[in-house]
N, C-alpha and C positions, 0 to 999 in steps of 0.2 A: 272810633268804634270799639265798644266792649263788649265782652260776656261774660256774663254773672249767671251764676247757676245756686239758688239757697241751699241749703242744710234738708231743708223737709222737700226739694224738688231731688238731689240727688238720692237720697233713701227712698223716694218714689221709683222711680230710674233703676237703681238699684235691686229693689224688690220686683220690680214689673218686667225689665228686661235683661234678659243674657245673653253675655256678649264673652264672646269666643275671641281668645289671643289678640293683641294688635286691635281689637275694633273699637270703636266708638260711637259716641253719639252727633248725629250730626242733625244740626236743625238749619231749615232751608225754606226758600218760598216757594208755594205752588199754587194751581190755578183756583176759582170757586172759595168761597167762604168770604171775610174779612178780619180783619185787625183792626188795632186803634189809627194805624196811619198808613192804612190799604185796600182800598174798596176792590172787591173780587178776587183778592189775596187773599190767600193763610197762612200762620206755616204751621211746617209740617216736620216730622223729625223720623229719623232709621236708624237701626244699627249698621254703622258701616265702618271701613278702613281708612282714615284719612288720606288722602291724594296729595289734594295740594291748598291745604289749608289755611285761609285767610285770617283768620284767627282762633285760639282754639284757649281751652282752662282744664288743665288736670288738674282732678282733686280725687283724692283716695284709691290710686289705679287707674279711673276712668276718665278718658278724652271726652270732652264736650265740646265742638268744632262746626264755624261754617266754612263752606269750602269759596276758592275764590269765585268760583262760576255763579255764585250767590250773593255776590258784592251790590248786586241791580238793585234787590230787596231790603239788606240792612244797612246801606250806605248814608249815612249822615243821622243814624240812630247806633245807640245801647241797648243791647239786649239781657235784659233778668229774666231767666227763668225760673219762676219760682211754684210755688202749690196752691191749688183753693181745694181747700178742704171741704168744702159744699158739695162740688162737682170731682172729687175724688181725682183728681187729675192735672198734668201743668198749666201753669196761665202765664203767658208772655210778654212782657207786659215792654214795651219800647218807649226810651226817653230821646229828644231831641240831641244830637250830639252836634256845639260848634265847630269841635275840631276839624271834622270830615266835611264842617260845608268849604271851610277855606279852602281846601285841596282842590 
């Protein structure tokens, strides 16, 4: 399991949210919506303080983390978050990961 976070998704991040000492971004799954490998899934992201964080990528100051309580949803994928500039906003885009299925 990874996470990638682009160049133009953090400057998005950056510009759009502030985030107060210690917090971070935390992306997670929740109810309603879909993904490419989630029917009634979405995810979702906050700013928040990391806990107890399953994996996480600093880049320029700011934490980009999911937590382990969140393992249900990105277990045996990669996560890139990166930008669509169409829709002004992130797009998450999840690649199959073998490593996490041997486990």
């Amino acid at each position: 399991m990874k996470l990638e976070v682009t160049p133009k998704a953090q400057a998005w991040f950056k510009e759009e949210i502030s985030l107060a000492p210690g917090m971070g971004i935390r992306f997670y799954g929740k109810v309603y919506g879909k993904t490419d490998v989630h029917e009634g899934f979405s995810i979702g992201m906050s700013a928040e303080q990391p806990v107890q964080p399953l994996l996480k990528e600093e880049v320029a100051g700011v934490t980009y983390f999911i937590e382990e309580t969140d393992d249900w949803f990105f277990k045996g994928y990669d996560l890139l978050v990166d930008f669509d500039d169409q829709l002004d906003e992130p797009k998450y885009v999840f690649t199959k990961n073998q490593e996490d299925e041997k486990q």
